[in-house]
KEKE-3310 file (N, C-alpha, C; in steps of 0.2 Angstrom, whole numbers, plus 5000, padded with zeros to 4 digits):
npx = (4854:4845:4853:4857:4846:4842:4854:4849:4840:4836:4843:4842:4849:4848:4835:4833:4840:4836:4823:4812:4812:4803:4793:4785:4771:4765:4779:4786:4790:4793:4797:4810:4817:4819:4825:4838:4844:4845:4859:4869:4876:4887:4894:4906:4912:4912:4905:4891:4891:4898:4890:4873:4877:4881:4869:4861:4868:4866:4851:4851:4853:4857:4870:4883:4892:4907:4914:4930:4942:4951:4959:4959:4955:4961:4949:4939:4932:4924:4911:4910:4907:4909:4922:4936:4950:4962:4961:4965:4974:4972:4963:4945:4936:4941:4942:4929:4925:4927:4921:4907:4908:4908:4899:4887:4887:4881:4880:4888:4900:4911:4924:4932:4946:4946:4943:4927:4926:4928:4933:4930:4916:4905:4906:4906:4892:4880:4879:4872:4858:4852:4859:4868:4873:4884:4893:4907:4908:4904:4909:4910:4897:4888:4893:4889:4876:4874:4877:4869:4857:4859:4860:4846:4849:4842:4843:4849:4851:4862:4865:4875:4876:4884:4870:4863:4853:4851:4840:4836:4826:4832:4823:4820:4810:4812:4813:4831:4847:4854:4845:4838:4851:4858:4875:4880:4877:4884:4899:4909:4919:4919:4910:4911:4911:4925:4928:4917:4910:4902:4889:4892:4880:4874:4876:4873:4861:4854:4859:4851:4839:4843:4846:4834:4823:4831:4827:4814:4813:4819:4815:4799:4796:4796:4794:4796:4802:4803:4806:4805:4813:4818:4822:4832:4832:4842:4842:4830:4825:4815:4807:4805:4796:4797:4792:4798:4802:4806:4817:4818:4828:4838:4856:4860:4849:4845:4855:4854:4841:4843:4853:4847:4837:4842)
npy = (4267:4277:4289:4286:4287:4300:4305:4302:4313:4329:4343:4358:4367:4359:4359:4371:4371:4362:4366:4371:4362:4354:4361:4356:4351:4335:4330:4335:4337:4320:4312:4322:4316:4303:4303:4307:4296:4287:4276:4281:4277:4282:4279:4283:4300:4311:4321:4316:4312:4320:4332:4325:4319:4332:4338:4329:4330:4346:4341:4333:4318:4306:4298:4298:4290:4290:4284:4284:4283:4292:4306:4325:4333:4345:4347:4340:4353:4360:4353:4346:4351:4352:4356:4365:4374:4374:4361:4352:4337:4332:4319:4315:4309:4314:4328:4329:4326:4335:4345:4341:4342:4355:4361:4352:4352:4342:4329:4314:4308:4296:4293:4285:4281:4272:4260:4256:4237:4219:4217:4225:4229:4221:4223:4236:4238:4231:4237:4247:4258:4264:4263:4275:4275:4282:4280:4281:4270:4253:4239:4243:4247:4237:4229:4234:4234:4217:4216:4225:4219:4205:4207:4213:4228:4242:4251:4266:4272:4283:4291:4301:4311:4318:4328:4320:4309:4297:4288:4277:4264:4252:4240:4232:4214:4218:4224:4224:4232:4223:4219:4228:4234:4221:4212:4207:4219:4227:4229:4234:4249:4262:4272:4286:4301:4305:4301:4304:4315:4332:4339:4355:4356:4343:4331:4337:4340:4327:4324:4330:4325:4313:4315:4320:4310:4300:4306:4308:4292:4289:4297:4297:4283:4283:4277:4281:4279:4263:4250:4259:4268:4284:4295:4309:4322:4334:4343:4345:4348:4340:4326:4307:4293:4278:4262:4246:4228:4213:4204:4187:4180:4185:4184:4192:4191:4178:4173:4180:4177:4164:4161:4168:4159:4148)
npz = (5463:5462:5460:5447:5439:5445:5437:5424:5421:5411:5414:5419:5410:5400:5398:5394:5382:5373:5371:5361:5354:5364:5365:5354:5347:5350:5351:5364:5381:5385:5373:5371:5383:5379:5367:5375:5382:5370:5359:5346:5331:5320:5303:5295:5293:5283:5271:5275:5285:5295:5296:5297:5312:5318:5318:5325:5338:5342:5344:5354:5357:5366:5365:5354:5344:5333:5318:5306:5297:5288:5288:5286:5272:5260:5249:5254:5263:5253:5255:5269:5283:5294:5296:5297:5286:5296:5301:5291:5287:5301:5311:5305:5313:5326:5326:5323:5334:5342:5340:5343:5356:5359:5354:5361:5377:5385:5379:5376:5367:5357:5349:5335:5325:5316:5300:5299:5301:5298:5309:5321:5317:5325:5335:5338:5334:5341:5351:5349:5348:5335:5317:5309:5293:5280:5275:5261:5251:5245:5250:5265:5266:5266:5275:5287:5283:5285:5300:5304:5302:5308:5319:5324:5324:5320:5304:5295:5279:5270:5255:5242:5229:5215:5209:5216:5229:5241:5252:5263:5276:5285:5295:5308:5302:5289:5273:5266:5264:5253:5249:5241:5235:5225:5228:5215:5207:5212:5213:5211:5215:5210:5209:5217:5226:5224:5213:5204:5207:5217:5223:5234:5242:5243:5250:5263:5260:5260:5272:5281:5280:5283:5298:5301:5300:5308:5321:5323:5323:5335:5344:5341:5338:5326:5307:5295:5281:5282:5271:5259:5248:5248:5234:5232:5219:5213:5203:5199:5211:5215:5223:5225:5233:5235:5236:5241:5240:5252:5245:5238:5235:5242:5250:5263:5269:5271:5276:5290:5294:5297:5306:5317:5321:5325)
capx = (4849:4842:4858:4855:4838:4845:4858:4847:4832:4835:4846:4838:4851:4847:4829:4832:4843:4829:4814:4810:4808:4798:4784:4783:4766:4768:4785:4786:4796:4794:4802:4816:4819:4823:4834:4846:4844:4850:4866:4869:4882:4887:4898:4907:4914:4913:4898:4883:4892:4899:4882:4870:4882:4881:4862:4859:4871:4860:4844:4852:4855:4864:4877:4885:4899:4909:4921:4932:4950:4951:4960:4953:4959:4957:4944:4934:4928:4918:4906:4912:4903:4913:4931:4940:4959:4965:4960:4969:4981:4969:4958:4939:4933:4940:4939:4921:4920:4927:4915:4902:4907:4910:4891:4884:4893:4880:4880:4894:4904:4917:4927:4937:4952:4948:4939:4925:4929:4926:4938:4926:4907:4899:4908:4903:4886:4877:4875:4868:4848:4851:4865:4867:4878:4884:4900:4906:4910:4900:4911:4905:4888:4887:4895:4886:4867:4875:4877:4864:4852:4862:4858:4841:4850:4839:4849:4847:4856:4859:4870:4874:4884:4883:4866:4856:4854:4844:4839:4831:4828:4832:4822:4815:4810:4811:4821:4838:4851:4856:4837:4838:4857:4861:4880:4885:4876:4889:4904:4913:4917:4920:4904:4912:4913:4930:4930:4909:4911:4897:4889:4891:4874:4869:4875:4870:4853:4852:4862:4848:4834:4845:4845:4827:4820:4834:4823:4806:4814:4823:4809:4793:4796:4790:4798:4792:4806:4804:4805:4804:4818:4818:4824:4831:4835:4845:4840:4824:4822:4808:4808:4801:4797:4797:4792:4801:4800:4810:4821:4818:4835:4845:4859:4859:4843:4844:4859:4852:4835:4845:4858:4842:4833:4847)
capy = (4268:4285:4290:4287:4292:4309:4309:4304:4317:4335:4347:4365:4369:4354:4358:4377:4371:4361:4371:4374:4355:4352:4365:4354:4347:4326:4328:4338:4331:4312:4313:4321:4311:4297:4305:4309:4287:4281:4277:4280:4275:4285:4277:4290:4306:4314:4327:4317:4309:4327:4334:4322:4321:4339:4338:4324:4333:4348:4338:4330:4311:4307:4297:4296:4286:4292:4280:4284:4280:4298:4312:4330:4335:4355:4345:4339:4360:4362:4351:4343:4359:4354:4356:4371:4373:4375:4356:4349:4333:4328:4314:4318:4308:4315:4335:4330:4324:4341:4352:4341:4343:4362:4361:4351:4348:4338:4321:4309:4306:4291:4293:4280:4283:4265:4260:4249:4231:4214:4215:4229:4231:4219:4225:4245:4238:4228:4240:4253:4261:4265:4265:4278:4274:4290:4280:4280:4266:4247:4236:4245:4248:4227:4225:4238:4230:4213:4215:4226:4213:4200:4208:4217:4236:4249:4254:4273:4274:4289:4292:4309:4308:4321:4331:4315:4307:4291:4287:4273:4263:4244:4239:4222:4210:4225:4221:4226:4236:4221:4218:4235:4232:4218:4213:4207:4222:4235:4226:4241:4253:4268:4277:4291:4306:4307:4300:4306:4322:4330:4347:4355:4355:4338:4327:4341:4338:4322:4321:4334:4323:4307:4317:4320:4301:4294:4310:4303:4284:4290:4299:4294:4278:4282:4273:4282:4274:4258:4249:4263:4273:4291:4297:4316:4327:4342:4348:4347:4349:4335:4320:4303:4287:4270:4256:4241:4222:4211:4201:4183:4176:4192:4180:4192:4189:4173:4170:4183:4171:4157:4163:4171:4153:4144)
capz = (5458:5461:5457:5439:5438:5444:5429:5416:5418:5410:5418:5418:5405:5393:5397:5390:5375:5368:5374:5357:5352:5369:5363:5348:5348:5347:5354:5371:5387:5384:5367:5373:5387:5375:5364:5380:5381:5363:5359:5338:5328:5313:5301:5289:5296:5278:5269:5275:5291:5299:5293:5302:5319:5325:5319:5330:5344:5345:5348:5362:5357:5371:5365:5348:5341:5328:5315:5301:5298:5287:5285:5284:5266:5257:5243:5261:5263:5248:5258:5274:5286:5303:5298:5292:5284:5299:5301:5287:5290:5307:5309:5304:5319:5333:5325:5326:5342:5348:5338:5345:5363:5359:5354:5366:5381:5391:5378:5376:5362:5356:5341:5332:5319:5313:5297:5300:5297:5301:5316:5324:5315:5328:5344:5339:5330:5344:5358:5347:5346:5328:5315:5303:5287:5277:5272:5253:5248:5246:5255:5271:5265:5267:5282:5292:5284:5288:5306:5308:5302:5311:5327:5325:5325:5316:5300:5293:5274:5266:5250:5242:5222:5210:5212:5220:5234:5241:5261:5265:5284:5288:5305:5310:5297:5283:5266:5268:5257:5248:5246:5237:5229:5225:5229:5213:5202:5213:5216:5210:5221:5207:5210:5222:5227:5224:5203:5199:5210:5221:5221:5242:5247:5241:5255:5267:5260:5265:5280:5286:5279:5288:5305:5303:5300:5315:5326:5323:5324:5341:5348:5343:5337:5315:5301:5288:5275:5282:5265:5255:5245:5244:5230:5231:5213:5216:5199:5196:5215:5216:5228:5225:5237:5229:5240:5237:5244:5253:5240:5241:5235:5245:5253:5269:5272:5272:5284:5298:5298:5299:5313:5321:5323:5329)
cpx = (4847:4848:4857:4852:4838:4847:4854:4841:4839:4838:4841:4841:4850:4839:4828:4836:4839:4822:4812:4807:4801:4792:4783:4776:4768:4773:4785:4792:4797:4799:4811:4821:4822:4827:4839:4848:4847:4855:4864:4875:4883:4894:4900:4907:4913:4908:4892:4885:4892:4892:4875:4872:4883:4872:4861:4862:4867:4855:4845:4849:4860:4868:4878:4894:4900:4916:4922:4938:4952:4954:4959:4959:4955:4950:4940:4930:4926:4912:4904:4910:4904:4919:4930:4947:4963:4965:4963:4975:4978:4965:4950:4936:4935:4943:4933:4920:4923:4924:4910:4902:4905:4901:4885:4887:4890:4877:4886:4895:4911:4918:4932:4940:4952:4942:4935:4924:4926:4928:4932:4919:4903:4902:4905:4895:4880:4874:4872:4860:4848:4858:4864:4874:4878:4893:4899:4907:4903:4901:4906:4900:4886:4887:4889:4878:4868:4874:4872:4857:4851:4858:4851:4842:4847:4844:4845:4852:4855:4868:4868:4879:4881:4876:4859:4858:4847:4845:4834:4832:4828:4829:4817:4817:4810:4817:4826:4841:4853:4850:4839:4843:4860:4870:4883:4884:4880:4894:4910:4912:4923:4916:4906:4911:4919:4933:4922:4911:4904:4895:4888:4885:4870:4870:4873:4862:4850:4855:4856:4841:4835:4843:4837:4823:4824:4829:4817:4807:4812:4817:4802:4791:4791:4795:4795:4796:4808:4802:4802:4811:4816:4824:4825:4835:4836:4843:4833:4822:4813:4811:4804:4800:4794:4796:4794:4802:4806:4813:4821:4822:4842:4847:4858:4854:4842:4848:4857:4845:4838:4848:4849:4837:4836:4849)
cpy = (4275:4289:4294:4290:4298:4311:4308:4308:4322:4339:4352:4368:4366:4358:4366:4377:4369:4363:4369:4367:4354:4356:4362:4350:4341:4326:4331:4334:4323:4312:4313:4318:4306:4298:4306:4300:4285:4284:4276:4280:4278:4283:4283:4298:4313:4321:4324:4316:4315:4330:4331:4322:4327:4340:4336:4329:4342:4346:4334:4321:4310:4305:4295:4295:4287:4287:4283:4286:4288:4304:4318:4331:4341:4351:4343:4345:4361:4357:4350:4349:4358:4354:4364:4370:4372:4365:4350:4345:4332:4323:4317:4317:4310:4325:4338:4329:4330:4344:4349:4342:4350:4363:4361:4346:4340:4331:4320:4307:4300:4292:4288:4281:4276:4265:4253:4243:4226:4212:4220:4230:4229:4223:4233:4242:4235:4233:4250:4253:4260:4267:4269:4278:4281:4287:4281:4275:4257:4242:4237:4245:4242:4225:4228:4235:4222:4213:4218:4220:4208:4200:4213:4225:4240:4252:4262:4274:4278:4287:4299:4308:4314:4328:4325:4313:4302:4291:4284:4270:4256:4244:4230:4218:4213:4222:4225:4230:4230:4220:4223:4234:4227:4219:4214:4212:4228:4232:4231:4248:4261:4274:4280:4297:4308:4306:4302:4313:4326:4338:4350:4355:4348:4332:4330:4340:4332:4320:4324:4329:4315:4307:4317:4313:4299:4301:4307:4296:4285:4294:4301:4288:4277:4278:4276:4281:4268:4252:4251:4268:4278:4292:4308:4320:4332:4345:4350:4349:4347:4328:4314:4296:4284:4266:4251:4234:4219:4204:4192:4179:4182:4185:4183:4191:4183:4169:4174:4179:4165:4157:4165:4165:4146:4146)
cpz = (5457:5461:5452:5436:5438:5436:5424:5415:5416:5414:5415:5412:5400:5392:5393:5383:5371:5368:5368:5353:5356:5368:5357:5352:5345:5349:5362:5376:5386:5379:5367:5378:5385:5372:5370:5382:5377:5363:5350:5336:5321:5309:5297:5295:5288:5276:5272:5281:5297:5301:5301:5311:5322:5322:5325:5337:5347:5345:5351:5362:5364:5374:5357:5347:5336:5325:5311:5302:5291:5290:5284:5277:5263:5251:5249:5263:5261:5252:5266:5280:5292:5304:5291:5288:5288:5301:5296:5290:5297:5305:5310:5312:5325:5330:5326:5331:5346:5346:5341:5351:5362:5359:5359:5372:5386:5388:5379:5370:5362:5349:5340:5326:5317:5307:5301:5296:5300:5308:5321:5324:5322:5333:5346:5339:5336:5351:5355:5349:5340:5325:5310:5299:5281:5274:5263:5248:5250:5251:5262:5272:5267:5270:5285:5291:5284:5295:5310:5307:5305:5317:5327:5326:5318:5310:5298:5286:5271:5261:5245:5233:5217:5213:5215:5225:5235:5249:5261:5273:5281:5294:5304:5304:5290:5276:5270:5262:5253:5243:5238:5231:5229:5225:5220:5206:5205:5217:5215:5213:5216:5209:5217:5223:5221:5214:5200:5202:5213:5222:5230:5246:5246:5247:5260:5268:5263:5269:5284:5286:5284:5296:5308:5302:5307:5321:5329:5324:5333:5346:5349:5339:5328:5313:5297:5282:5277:5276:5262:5255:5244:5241:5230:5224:5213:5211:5196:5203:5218:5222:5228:5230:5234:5235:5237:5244:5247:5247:5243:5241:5239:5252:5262:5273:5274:5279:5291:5300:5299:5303:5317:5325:5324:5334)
residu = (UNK:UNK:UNK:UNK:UNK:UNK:UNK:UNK:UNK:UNK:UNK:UNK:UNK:UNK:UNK:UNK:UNK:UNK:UNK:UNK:UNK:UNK:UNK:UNK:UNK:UNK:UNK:UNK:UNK:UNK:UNK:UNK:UNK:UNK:UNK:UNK:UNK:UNK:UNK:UNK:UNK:UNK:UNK:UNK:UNK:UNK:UNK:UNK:UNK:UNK:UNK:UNK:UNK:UNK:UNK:UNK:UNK:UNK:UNK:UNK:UNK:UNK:UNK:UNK:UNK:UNK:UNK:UNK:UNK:UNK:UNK:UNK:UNK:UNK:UNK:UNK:UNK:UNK:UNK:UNK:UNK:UNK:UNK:UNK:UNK:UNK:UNK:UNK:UNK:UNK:UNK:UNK:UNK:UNK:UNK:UNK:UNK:UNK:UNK:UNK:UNK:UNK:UNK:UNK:UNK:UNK:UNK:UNK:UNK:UNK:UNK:UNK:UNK:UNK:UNK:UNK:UNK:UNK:UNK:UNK:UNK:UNK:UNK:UNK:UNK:UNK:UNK:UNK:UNK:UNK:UNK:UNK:UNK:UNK:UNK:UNK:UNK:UNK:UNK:UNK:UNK:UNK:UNK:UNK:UNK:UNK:UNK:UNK:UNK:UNK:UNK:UNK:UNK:UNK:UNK:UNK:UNK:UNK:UNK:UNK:UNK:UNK:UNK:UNK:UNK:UNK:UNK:UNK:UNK:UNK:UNK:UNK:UNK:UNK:UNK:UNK:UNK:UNK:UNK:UNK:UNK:UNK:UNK:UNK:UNK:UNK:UNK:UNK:UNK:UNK:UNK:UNK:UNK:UNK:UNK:UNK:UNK:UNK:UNK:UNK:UNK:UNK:UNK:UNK:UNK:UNK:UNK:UNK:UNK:UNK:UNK:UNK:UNK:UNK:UNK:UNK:UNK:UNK:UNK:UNK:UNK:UNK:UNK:UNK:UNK:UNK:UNK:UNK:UNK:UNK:UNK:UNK:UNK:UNK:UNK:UNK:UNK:UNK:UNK:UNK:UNK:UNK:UNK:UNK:UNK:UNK:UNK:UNK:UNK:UNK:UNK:UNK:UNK:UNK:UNK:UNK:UNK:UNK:UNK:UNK:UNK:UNK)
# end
């Protein structure tokens, strides 16, 4: 037992990498201590996923799980800001998990070359702290506030398209993403990147604004978009939060209270 205890304080190295967090006032040594405790889960290797993931990895989370069954591709550089050319034709998740080692050597990283699905989500999903979704497409988006809801795992949703972006939180009894979108007003999975198109600092922006909310969840326990959407405008360069309710006919809501009290 005092083994462990040993390994999970602060090495004198950790303790010089983040100094600079530890003289924050309201954060200090405790804080960090718990970020080198959670385990996060970050869906999407892509602009906001890569982005957030070497956020997180220098402030010393200190363990991050990386999925995506992806390919780095030359159209992936205009935004994607942990791979180069030399990276083209690898898998995103495991180019990330070397650049994150290369960063910080003293978390732990897992990477997976698999899309998540229904053969996987709970098995990643359940022994998380916090998920963070940055994939691009719905499908996912569904499963991921599915399971997280199922099992009480803290969600974090960011989305990046054009010059916007949104990021909202799931935690506890909180509306959820279908709250938010219902299934059958985005059953179409056009709205991408890859057919709308996306300007390079806009998923950046909100992968930075993502890393920062899962900081504050992860080590002083805020919500400050716990049912609420922000809204960010690249072009007017404005930001707005909209609070919004839980959805009284949202299906997912309904089967996680129902599994939950059974």
């Amino acid at each position: 037992m005092d083994s462990i205890e040993i390994d999970l304080e602060l090495t004198e190295s950790e303790l010089h990498l983040y100094s600079r967090q530890i003289l924050l006032d309201g954060w200090d040594l405790d804080a960090q201590e718990k970020l080198k405790l959670t385990n996060v889960l970050i869906v999407g290797c892509g602009g906001i996923g890569c982005t957030t993931a070497e956020l997180l990895a220098r402030a010393g989370v200190g363990k991050i799980t990386l999925i995506d069954a992806d390919t780095i591709e030359m159209s992936n550089l205009q935004r994607q800001i942990a791979y180069t050319e030399q990276d083209i034709g690898f898998y995103k998740a495991e180019v990330l998990a070397k650049r994150l080692y290369q960063i910080n050597p003293h978390i732990r990283i897992e990477s997976y070359t698999a899309k998540l699905d229904e053969s996987n989500a709970q098995h990643l999903i359940i022994s998380q702290d916090l998920v963070l979704d940055g994939c691009d497409n719905f499908t996912t988006r569904y499963l991921v506030n599915q399971i997280c809801t199922q099992f009480n795992i803290p969600l974090i949703s960011a989305s990046a398209i054009g010059f916007h972006g949104q990021l909202f939180m799931v935690e506890g009894e909180s509306a959820c993403y279908e709250c938010l979108f219902p299934k059958v007003e985005h059953a179409s999975e056009n709205w991408r990147c890859a057919d709308s198109g996306v300007l390079a600092t806009t998923p950046n922006v909100m992968a930075s604004l993502q890393a920062h909310h899962a900081l504050l969840f992860l080590g002083l326990a805020k919500t400050p978009l716990k049912q609420k959407l922000l809204l960010w405008d690249g072009l007017t360069m404005q930001q707005r939060i909209l609070a919004f309710e839980k959805e009284r006919d949202c299906s997912n809501c309904q089967a996680s209270h129902s599994a939950n009290t059974h």
